[in-house]
C-alpha positions as CSV (number, residue, x, y, z in Angstrom):
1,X,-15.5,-17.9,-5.1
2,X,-18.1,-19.4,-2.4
3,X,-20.3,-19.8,-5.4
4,X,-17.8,-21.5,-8.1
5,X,-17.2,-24.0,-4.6
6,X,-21.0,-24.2,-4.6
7,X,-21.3,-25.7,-7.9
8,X,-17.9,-27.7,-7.8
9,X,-19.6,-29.4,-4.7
10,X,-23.2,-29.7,-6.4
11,X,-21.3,-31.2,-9.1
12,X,-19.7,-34.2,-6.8
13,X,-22.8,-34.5,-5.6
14,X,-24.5,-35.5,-8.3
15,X,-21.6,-37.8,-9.2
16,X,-22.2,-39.6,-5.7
17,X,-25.9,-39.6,-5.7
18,X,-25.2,-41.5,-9.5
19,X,-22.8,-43.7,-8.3
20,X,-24.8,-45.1,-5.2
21,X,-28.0,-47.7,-6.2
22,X,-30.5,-50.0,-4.6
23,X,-29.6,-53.6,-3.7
24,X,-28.0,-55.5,-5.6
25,X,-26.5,-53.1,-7.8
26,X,-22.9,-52.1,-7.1
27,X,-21.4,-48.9,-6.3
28,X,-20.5,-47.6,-9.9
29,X,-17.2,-45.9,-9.1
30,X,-16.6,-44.9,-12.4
31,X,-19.4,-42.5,-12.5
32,X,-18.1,-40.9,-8.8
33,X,-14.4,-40.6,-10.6
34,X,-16.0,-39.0,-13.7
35,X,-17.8,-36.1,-12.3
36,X,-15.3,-35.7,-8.6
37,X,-12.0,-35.5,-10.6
38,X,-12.5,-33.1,-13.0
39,X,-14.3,-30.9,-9.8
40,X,-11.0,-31.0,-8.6
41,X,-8.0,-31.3,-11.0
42,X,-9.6,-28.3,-13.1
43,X,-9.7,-25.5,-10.4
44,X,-6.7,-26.3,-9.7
45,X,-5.5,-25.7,-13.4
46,X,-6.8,-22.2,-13.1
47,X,-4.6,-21.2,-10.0
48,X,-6.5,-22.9,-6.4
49,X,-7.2,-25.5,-4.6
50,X,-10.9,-26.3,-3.6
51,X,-10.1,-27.7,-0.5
52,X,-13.9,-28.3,0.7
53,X,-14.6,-29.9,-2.3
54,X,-11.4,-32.6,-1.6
55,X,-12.8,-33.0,1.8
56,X,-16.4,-33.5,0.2
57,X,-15.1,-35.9,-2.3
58,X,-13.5,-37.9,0.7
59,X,-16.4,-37.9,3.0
60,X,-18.4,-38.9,0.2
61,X,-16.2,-41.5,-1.2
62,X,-16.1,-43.4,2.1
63,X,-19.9,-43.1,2.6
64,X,-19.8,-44.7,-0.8
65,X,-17.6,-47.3,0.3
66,X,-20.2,-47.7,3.1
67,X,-23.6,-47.5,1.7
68,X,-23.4,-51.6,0.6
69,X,-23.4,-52.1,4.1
70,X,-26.0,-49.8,4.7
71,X,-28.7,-49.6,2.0
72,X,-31.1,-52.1,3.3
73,X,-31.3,-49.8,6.2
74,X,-31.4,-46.9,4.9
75,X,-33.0,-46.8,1.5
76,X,-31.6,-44.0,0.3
77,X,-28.2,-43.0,-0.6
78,X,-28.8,-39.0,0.2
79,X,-28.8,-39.0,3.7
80,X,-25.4,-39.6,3.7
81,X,-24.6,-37.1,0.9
82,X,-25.7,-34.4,2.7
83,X,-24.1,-35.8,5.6
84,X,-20.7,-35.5,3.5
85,X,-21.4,-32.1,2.4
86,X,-22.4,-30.9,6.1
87,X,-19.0,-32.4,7.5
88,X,-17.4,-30.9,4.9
89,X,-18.4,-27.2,4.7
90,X,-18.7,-27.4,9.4
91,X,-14.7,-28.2,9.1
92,X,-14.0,-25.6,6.3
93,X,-16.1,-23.0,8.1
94,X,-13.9,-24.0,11.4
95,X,-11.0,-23.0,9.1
96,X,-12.1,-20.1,8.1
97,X,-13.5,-18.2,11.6
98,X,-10.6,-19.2,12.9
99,X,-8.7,-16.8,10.1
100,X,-11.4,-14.4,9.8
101,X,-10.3,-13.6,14.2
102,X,-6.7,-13.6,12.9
103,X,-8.0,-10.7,10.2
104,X,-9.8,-9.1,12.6
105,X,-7.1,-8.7,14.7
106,X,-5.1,-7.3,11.8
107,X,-7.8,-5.1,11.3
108,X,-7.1,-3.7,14.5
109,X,-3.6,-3.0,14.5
110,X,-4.2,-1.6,10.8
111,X,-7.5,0.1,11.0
112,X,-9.0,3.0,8.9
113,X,-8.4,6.5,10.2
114,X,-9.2,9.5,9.3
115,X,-6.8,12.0,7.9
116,X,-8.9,15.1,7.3
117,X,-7.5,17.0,10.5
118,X,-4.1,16.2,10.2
119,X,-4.1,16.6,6.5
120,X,-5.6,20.3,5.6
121,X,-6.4,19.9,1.7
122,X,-4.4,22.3,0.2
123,X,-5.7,26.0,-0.3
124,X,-6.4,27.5,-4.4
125,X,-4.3,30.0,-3.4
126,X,-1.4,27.0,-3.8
127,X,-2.5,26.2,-7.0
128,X,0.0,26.9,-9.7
129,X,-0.4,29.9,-11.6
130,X,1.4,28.0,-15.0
131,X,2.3,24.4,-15.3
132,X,5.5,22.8,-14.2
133,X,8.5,24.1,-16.3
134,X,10.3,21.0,-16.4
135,X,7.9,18.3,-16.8
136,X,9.7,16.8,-14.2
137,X,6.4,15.8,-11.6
138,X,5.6,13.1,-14.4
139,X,8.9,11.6,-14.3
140,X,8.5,11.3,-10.2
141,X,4.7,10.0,-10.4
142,X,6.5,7.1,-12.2
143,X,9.5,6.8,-9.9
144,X,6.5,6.6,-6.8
145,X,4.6,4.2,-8.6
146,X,7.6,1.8,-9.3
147,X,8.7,1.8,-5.2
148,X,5.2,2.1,-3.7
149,X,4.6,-1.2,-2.4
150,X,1.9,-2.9,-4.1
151,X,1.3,-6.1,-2.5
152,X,0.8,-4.3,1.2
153,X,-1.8,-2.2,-0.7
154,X,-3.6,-5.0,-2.0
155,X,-3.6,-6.6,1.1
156,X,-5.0,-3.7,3.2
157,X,-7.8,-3.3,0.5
158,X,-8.7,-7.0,0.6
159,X,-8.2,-6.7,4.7
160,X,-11.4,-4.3,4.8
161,X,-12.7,-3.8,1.7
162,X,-13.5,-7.5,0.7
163,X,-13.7,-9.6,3.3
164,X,-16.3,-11.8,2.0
165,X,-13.8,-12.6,-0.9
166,X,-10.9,-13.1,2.1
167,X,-12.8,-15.5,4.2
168,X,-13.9,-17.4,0.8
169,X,-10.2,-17.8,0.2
170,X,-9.3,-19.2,3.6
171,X,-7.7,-22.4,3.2
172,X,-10.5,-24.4,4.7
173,X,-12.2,-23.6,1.4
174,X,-9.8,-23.1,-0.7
175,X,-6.3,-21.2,-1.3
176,X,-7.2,-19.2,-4.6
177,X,-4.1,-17.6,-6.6
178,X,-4.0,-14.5,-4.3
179,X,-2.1,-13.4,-1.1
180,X,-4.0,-13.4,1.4
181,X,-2.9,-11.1,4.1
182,X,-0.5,-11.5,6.6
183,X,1.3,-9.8,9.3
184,X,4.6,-10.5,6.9
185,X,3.0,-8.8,4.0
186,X,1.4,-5.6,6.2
187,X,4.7,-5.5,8.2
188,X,7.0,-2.4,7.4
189,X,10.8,-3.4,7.4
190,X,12.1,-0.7,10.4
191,X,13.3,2.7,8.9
192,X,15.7,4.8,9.9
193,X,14.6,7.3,12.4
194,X,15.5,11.4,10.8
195,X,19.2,11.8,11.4
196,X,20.1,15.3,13.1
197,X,20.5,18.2,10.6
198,X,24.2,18.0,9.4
199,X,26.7,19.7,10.3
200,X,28.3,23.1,8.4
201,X,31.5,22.3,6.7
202,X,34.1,24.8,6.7
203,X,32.9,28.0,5.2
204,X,35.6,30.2,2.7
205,X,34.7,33.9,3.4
206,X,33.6,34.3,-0.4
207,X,32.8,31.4,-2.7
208,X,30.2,30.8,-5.9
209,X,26.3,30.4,-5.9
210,X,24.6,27.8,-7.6
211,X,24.4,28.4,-11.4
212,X,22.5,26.8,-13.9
213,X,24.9,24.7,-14.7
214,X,24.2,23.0,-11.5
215,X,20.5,22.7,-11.6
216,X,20.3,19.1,-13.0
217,X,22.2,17.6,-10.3
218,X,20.7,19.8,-8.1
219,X,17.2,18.6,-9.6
220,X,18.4,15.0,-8.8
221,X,19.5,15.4,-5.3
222,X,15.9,17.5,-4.3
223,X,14.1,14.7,-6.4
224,X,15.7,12.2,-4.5
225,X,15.2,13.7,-0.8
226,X,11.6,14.0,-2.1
227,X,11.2,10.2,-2.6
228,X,12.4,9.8,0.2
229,X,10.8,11.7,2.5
230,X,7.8,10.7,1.0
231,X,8.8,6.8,1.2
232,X,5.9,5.4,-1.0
233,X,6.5,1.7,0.5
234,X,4.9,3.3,3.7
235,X,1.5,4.5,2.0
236,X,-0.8,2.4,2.7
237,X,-4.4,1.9,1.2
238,X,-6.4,4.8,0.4
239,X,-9.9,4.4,-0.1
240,X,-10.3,8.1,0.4
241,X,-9.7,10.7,3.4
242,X,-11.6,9.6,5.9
243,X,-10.5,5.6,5.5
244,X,-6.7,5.8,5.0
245,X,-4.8,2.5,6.5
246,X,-1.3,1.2,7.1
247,X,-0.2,4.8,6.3
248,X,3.3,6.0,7.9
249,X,3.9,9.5,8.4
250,X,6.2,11.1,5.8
251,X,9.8,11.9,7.2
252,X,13.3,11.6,6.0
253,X,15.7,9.0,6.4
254,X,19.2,10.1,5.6
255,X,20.6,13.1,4.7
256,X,19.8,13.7,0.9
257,X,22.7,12.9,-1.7
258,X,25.6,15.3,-2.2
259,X,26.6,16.9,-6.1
260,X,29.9,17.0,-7.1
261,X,29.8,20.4,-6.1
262,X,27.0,21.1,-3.4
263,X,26.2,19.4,-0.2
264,X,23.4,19.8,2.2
265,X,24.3,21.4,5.6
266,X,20.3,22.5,6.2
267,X,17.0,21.2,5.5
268,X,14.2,23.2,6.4
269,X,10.0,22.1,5.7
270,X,8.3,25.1,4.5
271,X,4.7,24.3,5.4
272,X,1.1,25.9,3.7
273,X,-1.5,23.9,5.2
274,X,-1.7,23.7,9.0
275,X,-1.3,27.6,9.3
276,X,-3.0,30.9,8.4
277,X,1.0,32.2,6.4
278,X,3.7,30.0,4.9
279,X,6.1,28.8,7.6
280,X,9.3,27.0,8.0
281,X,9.6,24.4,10.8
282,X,12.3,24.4,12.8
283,X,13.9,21.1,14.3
284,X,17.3,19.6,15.4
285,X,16.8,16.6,12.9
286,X,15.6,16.5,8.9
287,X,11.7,17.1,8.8
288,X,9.7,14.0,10.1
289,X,6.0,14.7,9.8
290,X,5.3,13.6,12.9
291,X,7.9,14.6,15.0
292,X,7.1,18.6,13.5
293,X,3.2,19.1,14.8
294,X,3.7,21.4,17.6
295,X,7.2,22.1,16.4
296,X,8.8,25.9,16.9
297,X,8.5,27.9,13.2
298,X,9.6,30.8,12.0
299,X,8.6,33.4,9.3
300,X,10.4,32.9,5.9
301,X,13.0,35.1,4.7
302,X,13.6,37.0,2.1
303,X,14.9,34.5,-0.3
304,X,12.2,31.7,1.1
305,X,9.7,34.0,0.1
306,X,10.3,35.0,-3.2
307,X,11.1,31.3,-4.1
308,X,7.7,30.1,-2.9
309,X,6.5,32.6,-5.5
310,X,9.0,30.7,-8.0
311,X,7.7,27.4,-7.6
312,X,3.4,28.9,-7.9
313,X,4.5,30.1,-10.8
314,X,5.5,26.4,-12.0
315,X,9.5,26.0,-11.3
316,X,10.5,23.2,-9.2
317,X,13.8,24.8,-8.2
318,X,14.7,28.1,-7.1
319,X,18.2,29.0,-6.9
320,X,19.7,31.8,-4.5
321,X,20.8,34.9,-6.4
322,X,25.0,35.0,-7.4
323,X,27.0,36.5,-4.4
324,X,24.3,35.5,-2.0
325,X,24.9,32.1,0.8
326,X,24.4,29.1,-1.2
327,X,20.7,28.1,-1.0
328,X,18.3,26.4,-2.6
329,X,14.1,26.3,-2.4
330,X,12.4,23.0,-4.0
331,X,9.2,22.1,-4.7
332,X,6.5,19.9,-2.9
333,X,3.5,19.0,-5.0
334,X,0.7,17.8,-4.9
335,X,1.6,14.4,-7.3
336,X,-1.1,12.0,-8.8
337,X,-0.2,9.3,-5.7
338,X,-1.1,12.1,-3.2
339,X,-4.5,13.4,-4.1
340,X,-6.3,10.5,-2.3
341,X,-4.7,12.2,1.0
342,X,-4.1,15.3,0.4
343,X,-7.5,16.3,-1.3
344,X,-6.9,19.2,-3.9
345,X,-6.1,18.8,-7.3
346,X,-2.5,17.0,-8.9
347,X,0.2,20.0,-9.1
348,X,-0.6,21.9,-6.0
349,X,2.1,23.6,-4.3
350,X,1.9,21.7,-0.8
351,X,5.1,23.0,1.1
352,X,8.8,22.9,-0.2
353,X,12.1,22.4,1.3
354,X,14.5,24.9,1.9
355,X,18.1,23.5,1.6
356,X,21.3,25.5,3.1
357,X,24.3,24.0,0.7
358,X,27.8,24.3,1.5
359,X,31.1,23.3,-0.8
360,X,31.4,19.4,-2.0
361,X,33.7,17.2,-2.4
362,X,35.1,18.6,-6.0
C-alpha cells in the first residue's frame, strides 16, 4: 500500500509543480484539481482513504495559494512541494509509530509461543488402522470451520506476520478496507469456567444399555461436547508449532447435552500423548486442558480399553456391552483444524472421552 500512496502522492505532485508558474502567470488551479481529485476520489472508490495524500493535497494547495506572494523570492515553485510532501508524510508517520507502540503492545499480551512441549504430536501407533466408519469427522471439520473465529485469526496474522502492511494501513496514511487489529477484535468474550462433574441420578438396580438405536443421538451429544471442548473461537493463529498465538487451552464449558434417553453423570479425558500407556485423567470438574497437567490418572478399565481399540480401528463411538453400566467411549481425532498444533496427520486418534450415562428424562 506504501507504494500505491507513493504514486498517488507523485501524482499530486506533478499536478502542483504544473499548476504553479513564473511571474506573471497565475496559479492554474484547474490543472492542481485535475490531477489531486482523481488521487483521491478514486482510492477511495476501491475501499480506503489516502489520508497522506489529503493532507499533501492541502499543504500543497495552500503553498499554492502562497507562491504569488512568493515567487519573486523564491524562483521556484519545488521547494515548497517538497516542503508539502515532507509535512505531510512527518505527520502521517507520527500517526503511525504511535499505532505501531499500540501493536507492539498487543504483540506482547498475544505473542507467539511455542506448543511443541505441551503438545506431544501424536504417536503412529494412534493412527487408525481403517478409515472413520461414519464419515462423521468431515461433517465436524465443517461445523469448526463455521464457529472458528475468523476475524481474531486474521488479526493475529496481520499482528506479526505483516506488519509492514499494518503500519501502511494506519490511519495517518490511510484506513484501507481491512480491520486493523484491536484489543476488541483479539479480545475473547469470558467463558465459563468447567462446571464440577455432575451428579448420579438415581440408579434402578437393573436397567437397559445403550443400543443402536441410540447411537445417533448419542453421536450428537459426543459431537457436541467435542465442539465444545474444543471451542474453535479460542484458536488463535497458527503459523506452525513453534509460533502459535491467541490460543486458549481446550476445556469444557457445560455439561454436554442430554438424549431423550441418556444423560451424562461422568466425563472422563482418556489421554495418548503426554504418557508412555493410555490414561484417564481424573478431576472433580469436566476436563479443562489446563487445569489436568499434573492431574491424578488412572489405568483404563476393561471396557476403556477395548473401546480405544474400537475407535483405531475407525469407529467414533463405542457402546458398553447389554447388561453392563451404561457407558460410552468417543473419539478424539486429529481433525483438519488441528494438524497445525497437534503435528501428525488428519484422523489420528488423539485421546477420547469416556462418558458414565445414567437414565433421561423419557
Amino acid at each position: 500500500m506504501l507504494a500505491v500512496l507513493i504514486v498517488l502522492s507523485v501524482i499530486v505532485l506533478i499536478g502542483a509543480v504544473g499548476a504553479a508558474g513564473p511571474e506573471p502567470r497565475p496559479v492554474r488551479w484547474g490543472i492542481f484539481a485535475g490531477f489531486a481529485l482523481p488521487a483521491i476520489i478514486l482510492p477511495m472508490a476501491i475501499g480506503f482513504f489516502p489520508t497522506v495524500v489529503v493532507v499533501q493535497a492541502v499543504c500543497l494547495a495552500v503553498a499554492l495559494r502562497a507562491w504569488p506572494a512568493v515567487r519573486s523570492r523564491l524562483h521556484t515553485f519545488l521547494l515548497l512541494a517538497m516542503l508539502s510532501v515532507v509535512a505531510a508524510y512527518s505527520l502521517a508517520s507520527a500517526v503511525a509509530v504511535r499505532d505501531v507502540v499500540r501493536y507492539e503492545h498487543l504483540r506482547e499480551k498475544y505473542p507467539y509461543k511455542s506448543i511443541e512441549d505441551r503438545v506431544p504430536a501424536p504417536s503412529s501407533v494412534w493412527r487408525p488402522t481403517a478409515p472413520s466408519t461414519d464419515g462423521r469427522d468431515t461433517l465436524l471439520e465443517e461445523l469448526l470451520a463455521e464457529r472458528r473465529n475468523g476475524l481474531r485469526e486474521r488479526m493475529l496474522r496481520q499482528l506479526h506476520e505483516e506488519q509492514v502492511q499494518v503500519f501502511a494501513s494506519s490511519p495517518g496514511f490511510g484506513v484501507a478496507r481491512i480491520l486493523l487489529p484491536s484489543e476488541y477484535g483479539l479480545r475473547l468474550r469470558e467463558r465459563p469456567e468447567a462446571p464440577d462433574q455432575p451428579l448420579p441420578g438415581p440408579r434402578p438396580a437393573t436397567g437397559p444399555s445403550p443400543s443402536a438405536s441410540d447411537e445417533p443421538e448419542l453421536l450428537l451429544m459426543h459431537e457436541g461436547g467435542t465442539l465444545d471442548f474444543v471451542n474453535p473461537l479460542a484458536f488463535g493463529f497458527v503459523k506452525d508449532r513453534r509460533h502459535v498465538a491467541g490460543f486458549v487451552s481446550h476445556g469444557f464449558s457445560e455439561v454436554p447435552d442430554s438424549t431423550p434417553r441418556w444423560r451424562v453423570e461422568r466425563l472422563d479425558l482418556i489421554g495418548l500423548l503426554l504418557h508412555p500407556e493410555p490414561v484417564a485423567y481424573v478431576s472433580d470438574k469436566l476436563p479443562a486442558m489446563d487445569e489436568l497437567r499434573g492431574a491424578p490418572t488412572r489405568k483404563l478399565d476393561a471396557f476403556e480399553a477395548a473401546g480405544l481399540e474400537a475407535l483405531r480401528a475407525g469407529q467414533t463411538l463405542y457402546l458398553s456391552p447389554a447388561g453392563d453400566r451404561p457407558r460410552l467411549l468417543g473419539a478424539v481425532r486429529n481433525f483438519r483444524q488441528c494438524v497445525g498444533c497437534h503435528g501428525g496427520e488428519r484422523g489420528d486418534l488423539l485421546g477420547a472421552f469416556s462418558y458414565g450415562l445414567g437414565p433421561g428424562n423419557r
